[in-house]
C-alpha positions as CSV (number, residue, x, y, z in Angstrom):
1,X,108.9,114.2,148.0
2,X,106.7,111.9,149.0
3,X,102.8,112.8,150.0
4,X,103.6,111.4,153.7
5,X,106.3,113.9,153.7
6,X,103.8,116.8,153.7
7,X,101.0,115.5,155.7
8,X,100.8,116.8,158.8
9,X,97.4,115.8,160.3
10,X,96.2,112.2,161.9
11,X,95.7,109.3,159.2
12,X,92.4,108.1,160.6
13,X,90.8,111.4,158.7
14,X,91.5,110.4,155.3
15,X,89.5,107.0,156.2
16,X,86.5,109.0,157.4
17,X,86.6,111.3,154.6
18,X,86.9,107.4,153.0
19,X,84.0,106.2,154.6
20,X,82.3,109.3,154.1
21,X,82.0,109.1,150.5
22,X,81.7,105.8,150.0
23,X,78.1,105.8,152.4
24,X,77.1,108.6,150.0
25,X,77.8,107.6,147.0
26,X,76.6,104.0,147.7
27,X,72.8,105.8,148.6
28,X,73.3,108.0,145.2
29,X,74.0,105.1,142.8
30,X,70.8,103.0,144.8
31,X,68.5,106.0,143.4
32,X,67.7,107.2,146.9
33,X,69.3,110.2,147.8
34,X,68.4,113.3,145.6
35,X,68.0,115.2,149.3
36,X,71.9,115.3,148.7
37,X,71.9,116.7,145.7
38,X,72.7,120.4,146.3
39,X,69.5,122.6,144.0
40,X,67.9,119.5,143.0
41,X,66.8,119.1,146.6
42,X,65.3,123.0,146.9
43,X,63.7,123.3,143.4
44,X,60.4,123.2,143.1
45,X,58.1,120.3,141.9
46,X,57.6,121.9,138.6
47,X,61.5,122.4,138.0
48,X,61.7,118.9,139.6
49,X,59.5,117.0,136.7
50,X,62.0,118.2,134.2
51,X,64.3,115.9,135.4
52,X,65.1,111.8,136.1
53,X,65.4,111.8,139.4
54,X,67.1,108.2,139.6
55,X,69.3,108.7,136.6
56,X,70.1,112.2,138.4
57,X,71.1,110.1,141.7
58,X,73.3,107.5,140.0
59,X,75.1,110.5,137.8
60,X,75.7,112.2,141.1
61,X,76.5,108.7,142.8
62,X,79.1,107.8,140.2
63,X,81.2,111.1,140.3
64,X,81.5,110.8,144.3
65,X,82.1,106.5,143.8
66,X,85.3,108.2,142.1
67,X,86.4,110.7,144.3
68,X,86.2,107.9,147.0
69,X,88.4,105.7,145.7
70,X,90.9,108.8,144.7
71,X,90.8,109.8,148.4
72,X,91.1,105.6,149.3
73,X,94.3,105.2,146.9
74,X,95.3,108.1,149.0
75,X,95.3,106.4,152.2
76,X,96.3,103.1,150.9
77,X,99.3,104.2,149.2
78,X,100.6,107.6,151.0
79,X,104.1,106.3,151.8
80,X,104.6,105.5,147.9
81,X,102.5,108.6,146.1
82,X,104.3,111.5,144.8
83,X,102.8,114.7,146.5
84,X,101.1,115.8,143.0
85,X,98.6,113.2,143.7
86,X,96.3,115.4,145.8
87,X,95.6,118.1,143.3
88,X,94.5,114.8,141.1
89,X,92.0,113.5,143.8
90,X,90.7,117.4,144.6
């Protein structure tokens, strides 16, 4: 069974989800978006100044980079992936 098999919604959604990530994780790995940083963007300055906030960013940045290409390989190849595939990219 293929992942096509089983999907039942329009195709242009995996692309936004695409695009999604890729816009966010292109402003994390540039340093400049610790407001999307769930906690880091609600503590205080004190509990702020115990951490980098650039290195934070590109940390954060990196992980999503991934999860955008897992979710592009998705969309890319959903006639030939095996429906396994999306518990790997969630």
């Amino acid at each position: 069974m293929k992942l096509k098999d089983i999907s039942a919604g329009p195709d242009w959604v995996v692309w936004i989800a695409f695009i999604v990530f890729a816009v966010f994780s292109i402003v994390l790995l540039l340093g400049r978006g610790s407001w999307l940083i769930s906690g880091y963007n609600t503590a205080s300055k004190e509990e702020k100044a115990k951490y980098k906030e650039k290195k934070l960013c590109r940390v954060m940045g990196s992980g999503m980079a991934v999860i955008a290409v897992l979710i592009l390989i998705m969309g890319v190849f959903e006639s030939i992936l095996p429906v396994f595939f999306v518990y790997i990219s969630i």
